[in-house]
MIROPA-259447 format. One line per field, with one value per residue (C-alpha): residue in three letters; x, y, z. Coordinates in nm, 2 decimals, decimal comma. Layout:
% residues N
r c(ALA;...)
x c(X;...)
y c(Y;...)
z c(Z;...)
//
This chain:
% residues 130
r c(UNK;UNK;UNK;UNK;UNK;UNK;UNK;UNK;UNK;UNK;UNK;UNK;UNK;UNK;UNK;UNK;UNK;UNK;UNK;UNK;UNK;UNK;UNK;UNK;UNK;UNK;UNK;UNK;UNK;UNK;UNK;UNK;UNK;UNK;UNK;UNK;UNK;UNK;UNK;UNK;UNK;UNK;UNK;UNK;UNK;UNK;UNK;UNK;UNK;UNK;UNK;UNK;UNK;UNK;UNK;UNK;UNK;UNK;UNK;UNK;UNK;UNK;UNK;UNK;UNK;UNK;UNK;UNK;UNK;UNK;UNK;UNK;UNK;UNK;UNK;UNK;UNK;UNK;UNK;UNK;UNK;UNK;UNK;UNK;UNK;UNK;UNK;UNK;UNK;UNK;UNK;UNK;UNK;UNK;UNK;UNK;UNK;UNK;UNK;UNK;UNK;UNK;UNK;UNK;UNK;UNK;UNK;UNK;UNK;UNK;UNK;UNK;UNK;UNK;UNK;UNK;UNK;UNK;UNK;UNK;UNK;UNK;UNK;UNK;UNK;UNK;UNK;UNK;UNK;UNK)
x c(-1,66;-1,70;-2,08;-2,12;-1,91;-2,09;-2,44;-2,36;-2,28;-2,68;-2,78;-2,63;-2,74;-3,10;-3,11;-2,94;-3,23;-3,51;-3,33;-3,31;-3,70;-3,83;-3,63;-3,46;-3,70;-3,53;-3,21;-3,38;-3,46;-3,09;-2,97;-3,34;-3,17;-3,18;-3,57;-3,48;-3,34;-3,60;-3,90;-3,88;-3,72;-4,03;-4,30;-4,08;-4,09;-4,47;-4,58;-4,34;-4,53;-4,89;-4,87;-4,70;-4,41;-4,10;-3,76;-3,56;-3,25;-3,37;-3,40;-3,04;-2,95;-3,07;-2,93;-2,55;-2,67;-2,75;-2,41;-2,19;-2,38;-2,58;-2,94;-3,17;-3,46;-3,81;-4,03;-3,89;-3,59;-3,84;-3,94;-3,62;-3,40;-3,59;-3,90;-3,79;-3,60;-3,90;-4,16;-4,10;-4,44;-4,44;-4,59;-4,92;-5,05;-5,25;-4,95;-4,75;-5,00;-4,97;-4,56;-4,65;-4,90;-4,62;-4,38;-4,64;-4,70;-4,35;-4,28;-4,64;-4,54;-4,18;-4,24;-4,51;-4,25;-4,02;-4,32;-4,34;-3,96;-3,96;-4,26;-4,09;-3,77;-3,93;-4,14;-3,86;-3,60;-3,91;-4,00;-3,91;-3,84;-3,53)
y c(1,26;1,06;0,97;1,38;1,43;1,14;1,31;1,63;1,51;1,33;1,63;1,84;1,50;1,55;1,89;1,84;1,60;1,81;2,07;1,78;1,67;2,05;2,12;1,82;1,86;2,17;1,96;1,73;1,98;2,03;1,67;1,42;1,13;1,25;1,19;0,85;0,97;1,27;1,09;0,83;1,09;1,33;1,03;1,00;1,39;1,38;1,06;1,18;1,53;1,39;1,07;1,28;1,00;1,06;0,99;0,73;1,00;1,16;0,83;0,76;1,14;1,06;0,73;0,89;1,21;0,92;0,74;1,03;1,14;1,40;1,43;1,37;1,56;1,49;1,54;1,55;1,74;1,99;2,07;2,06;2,26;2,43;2,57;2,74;2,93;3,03;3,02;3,01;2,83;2,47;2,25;2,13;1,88;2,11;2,31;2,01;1,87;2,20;2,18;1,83;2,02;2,28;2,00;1,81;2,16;2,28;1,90;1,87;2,25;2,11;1,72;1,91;2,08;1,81;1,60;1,90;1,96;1,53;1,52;1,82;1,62;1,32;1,51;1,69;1,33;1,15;1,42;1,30;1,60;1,62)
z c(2,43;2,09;2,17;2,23;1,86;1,76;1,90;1,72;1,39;1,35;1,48;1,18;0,97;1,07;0,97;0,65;0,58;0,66;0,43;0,14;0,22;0,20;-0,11;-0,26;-0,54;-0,64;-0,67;-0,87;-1,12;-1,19;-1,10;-1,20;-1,07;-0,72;-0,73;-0,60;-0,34;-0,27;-0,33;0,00;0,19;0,11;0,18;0,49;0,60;0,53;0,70;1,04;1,02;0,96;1,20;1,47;1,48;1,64;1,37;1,48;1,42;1,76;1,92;1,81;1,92;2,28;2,31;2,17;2,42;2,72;2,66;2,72;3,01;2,91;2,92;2,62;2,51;2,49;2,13;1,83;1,67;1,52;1,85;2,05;1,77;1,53;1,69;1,98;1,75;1,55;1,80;2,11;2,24;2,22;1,86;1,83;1,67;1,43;1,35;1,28;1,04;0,86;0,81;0,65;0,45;0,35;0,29;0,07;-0,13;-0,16;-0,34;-0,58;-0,73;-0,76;-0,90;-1,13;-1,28;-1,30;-1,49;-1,70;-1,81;-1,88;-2,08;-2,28;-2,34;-2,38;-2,71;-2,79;-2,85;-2,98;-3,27;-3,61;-3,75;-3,50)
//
């Protein structure tokens, strides 16, 4: 029962960070230190997308899913979770390099707004006349 809790609760994890790779930048803009965070976690979501790799949260999920005697999935979480709900044929290659296209996007239009907004403040406490 506790590796099944335990199985759930990376599942709701592992959404939660694909939610904070698509639009931690967002955050960002309100909270700037979070670009620490958002930044490897971004170059994380792209590299999984483009390279095809499987996260190691769904390796852990199958392993917690194999221990309380269920059966774990194949693919990734993407797959298993979210895209039957969207689509229910099965993900490509090509259509996963395009969410790590949408992911990359989604984070240059935000991070060039965050440069943006910095360089601002950055003139604005620098000015003499201030």
């Amino acid at each position: 029962m506790l590796y099944r809790i335990a199985a759930d609760v990376l599942v709701l994890f592992h959404l939660l960070f694909i939610l904070f790779v698509l639009f931690g930048g967002l955050l960002a803009l309100k909270w700037p230190r979070l670009i620490w965070w958002h930044l490897p976690a971004a170059a994380w979501g792209v590299t999984v997308e483009a390279f095809q790799l499987t996260c190691p949260l769904t390796h852990w999920e199958n392993l917690m899913r194999h221990a309380a005697g269920q059966i774990g999935y194949g693919g990734g979480f993407i797959e298993h979770y979210v895209w039957p709900v969207i689509y229910p044929a099965g993900l490509t290659p090509a259509i996963q390099l395009g969410l790590g296209s949408i992911v990359l996007a989604i984070n240059v239009v935000v991070y060039r707004r965050l440069i943006q907004l910095w360089k601002l403040r950055r003139g604005a406490s620098t000015d003499p006349r201030i």
